[in-house]
N, C-alpha and C positions, 0 to 999 in steps of 0.2 A: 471637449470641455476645457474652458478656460486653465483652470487649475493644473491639467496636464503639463502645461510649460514648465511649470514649477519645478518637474522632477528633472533633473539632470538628465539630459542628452538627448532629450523630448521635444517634441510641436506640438501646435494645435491640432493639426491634423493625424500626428502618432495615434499608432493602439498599444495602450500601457497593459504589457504584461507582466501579472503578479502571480507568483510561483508560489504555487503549494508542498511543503513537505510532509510529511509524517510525524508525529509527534513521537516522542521517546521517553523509558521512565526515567533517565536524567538526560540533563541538558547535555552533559558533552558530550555520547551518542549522538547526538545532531550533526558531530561534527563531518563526518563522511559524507551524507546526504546534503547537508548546507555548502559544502565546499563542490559539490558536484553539479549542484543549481544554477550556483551564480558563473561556471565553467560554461554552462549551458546557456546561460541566460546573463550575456554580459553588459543586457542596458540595464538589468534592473538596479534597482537600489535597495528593494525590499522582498522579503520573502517568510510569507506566510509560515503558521506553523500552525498545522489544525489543531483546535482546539485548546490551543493555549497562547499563541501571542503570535507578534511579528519580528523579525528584524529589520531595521533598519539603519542605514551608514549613510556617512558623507564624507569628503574629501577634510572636514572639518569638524571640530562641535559645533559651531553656526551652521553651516551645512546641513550635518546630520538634522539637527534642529528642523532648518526649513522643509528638507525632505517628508519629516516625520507631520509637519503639519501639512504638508498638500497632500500627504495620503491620510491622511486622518480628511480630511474633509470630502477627498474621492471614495472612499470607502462608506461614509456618511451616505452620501448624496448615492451611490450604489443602491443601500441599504433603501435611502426611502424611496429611490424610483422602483424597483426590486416591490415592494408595500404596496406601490401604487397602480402593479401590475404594468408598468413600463417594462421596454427592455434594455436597461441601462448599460450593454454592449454596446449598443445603436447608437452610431453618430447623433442620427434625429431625434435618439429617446423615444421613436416611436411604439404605438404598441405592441406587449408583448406577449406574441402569438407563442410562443412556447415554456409561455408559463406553465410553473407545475412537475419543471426537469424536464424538459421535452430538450434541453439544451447538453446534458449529460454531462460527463463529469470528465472524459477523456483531455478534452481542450485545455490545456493547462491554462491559459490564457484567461478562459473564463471559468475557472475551478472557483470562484470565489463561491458561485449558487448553491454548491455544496454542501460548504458552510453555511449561510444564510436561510435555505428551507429545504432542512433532509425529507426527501421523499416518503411517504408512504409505503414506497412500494417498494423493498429494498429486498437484495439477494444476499445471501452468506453463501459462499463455497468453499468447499473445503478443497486442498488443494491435492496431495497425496492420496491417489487411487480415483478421486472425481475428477478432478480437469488433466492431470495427470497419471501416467501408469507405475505403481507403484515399482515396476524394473525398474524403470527409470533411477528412480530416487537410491536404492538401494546399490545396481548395479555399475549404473553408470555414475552416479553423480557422486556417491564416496568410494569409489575404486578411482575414480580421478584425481582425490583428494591425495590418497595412498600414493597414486604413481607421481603426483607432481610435487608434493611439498615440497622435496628436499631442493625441486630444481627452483623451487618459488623464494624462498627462504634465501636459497645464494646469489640468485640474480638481486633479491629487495634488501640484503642484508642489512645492507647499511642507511636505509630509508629510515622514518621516523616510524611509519607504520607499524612494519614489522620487527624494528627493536622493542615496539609498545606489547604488539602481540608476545614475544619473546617471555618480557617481564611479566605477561598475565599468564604466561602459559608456564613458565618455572613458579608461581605462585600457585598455581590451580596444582600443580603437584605434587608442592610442597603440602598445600590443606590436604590432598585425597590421602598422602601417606601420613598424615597427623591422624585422619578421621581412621585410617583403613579403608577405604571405600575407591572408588572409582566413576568419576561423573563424565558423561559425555557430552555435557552440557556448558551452559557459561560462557568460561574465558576463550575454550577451543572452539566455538562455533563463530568467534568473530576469525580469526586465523582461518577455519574452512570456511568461511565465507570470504573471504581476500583473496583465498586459492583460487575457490568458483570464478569468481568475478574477473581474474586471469583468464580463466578458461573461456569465458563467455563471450566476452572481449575481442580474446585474440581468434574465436570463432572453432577453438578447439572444443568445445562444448555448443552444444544447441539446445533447447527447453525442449521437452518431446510434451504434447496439447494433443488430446485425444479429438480426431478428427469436429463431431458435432459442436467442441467449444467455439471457436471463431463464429461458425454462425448465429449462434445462440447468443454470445455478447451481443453482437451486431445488431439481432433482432431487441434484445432487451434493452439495448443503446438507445436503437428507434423510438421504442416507446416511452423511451424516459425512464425505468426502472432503472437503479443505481446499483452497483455490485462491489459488492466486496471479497476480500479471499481471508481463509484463516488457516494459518499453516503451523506446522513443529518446527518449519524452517524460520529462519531469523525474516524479517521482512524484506532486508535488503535483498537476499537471495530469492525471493519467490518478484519482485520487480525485474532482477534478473533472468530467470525464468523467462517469464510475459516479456520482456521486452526483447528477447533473442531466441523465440521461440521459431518450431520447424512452420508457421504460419505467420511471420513476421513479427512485426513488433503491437502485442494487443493491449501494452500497457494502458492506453489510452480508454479503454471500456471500462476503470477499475475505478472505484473513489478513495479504495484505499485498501491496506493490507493490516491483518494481524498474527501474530506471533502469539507465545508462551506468556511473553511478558503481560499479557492481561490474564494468564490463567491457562491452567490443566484444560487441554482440549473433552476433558471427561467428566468436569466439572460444571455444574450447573451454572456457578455463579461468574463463569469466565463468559458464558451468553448476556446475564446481567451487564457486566464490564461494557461490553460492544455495545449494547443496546443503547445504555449510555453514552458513551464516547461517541456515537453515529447519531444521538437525535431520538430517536425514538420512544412515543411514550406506551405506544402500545405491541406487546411482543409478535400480536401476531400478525401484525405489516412487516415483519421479517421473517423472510422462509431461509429455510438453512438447508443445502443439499450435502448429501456427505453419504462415501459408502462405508463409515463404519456405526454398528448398531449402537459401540458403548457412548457415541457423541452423537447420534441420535435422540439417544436418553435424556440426555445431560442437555440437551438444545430444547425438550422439550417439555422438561422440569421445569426452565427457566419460560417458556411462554409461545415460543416460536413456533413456528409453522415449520414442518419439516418433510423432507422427501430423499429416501435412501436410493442412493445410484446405481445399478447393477452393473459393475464395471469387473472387467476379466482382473481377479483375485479378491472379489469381494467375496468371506465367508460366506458358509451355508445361514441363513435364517431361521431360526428357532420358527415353529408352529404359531399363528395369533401372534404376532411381533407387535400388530398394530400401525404398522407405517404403512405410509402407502409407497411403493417404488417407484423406480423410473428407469429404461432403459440407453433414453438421453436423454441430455440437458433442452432437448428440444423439443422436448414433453412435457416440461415446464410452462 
């Protein structure tokens, strides 16, 4: 498309890639995943943010300016080819045969479809004890935390990061011993997530993915159903996970992740939250699998279709639970 030249460092014949992140409950959380994109992706000029806006920059305010208008108009023109059942990837705009998500969400490139017509057919996973085994989480991945801090802390001392971490983590102390209380929550899970993110990195950590998940994305990829993860861990960390996992990198099967920050995993109305923020107006085009029975509950309070995973440490099941199980995700 013509308009392509528009964007800085582009041709006619370039493919304009536009980078999807995650949305956050405030904006400067953005800042780690935003500055990690455009590291990744250094022709872009702009980068999406689901669900609530885009960024865009230029070497100028004139610049910025023209950038912001040739993607305003490629984004346009997206949209109504996208309507017209075109496939507005296609050089030719020819038709498009996998409408409907058949195109999936892993491509970063084309993540825009996502956004534009959330699927029908959409998976929730839960992440601790379903795609993952809960050892995992407890043994290995906060005994890691334990053993490396202190070496994490003196190597980044003097970084910006971890002076920030510092001052959120002598605050979070300072609140628990006003309240009396003790949180594990908050300020210390961006700090254990800085550590992970060392660890994952430097490849001293691996994601342990219960054999049947790779397939089961894969197959689910194929058919265009969309997937998401909902975890206790912060988001960044379960990206990490998937993306250095003991089966490579499956980031790419995933449309998106949720965290706490939309709500108690046990809570009815943290399913509402999702259902929303993903599109959906009917809950029960969203299945949720998950091997615990209290966000079983709580998933299908709110409306969703649901299937309990029999994964080694999933509790005993009460008599008449009412769900139906599954032994793998490839039951599904």
């Amino acid at each position: 498309m013509e308009m392509i030249k528009g964007i800085q460092g582009h041709g006619y014949h370039d493919e304009l890639v536009v980078p999807i992140i995650e949305n956050t409950a405030l904006e400067g959380e953005l800042r780690e995943s935003l500055t990690d994109t455009i590291r990744a992706y250094p022709k872009t000029r702009a980068v999406l943010v689901r669900n609530h806006g885009v960024f865009i920059w230029g070497d100028s305010w004139t610049s910025a300016k023209t950038q912001a208008e040739c993607y305003h108009y490629l984004f346009n023109a997206a949209l109504k080819l996208h309507q017209l059942g075109f496939n507005w990837s296609s050089p030719n705009n020819g038709p498009n045969h996998t409408f409907n998500g058949g195109w999936g969400c892993g491509n970063i490139g084309r993540a825009l479809d996502c956004m534009i017509d959330p699927s029908k057919r959409c998976i929730l996973l839960n992440i601790e004890g379903t795609t993952t085994p809960i050892s995992f989480v407890t043994d290995i991945l906060f005994a890691y935390v334990r053993d490396s801090i202190g070496e994490h802390l003196a190597s980044t001392y003097n970084t910006e990061e971890s002076q920030r971490d510092i001052i959120l983590m002598r605050s979070k102390i300072q609140d628990d011993l006003e309240q009396a209380m003790i949180r594990a929550d908050g300020e210390w899970q961006w700090l254990q997530g800085h550590v992970w993110r060392t660890g994952f990195q430097s490849k001293e950590l691996v994601g342990v993915i219960f054999k049947d998940v790779p397939d089961a994305l894969e197959r689910w990829h194929a058919s265009g159903i969309k997937v998401y993860a909902y975890s206790s861990c912060r988001r960044e960390v379960q990206l990490l996970l998937f993306s250095y996992s003991n089966f490579g990198n499956l980031r790419k099967y995933f449309c998106g992740f949720f965290d706490t920050t939309v709500g108690n995993k046990n809570e009815p109305q943290s399913y509402f939250e999702i259902l929303q923020t993903v599109g959906i107006e009917k809950p029960l085009d969203m299945l949720y699998v998950t091997n615990s029975l209290q966000e079983a509950v709580a998933a299908r309070a709110a409306g969703l279709e649901v299937r309990i995973a029999m994964r080694p440490g999933t509790g005993l099941l009460p008599e008449n639970h009412g769900f139906k199980t599954i032994e793998s995700l490839l039951n599904v």
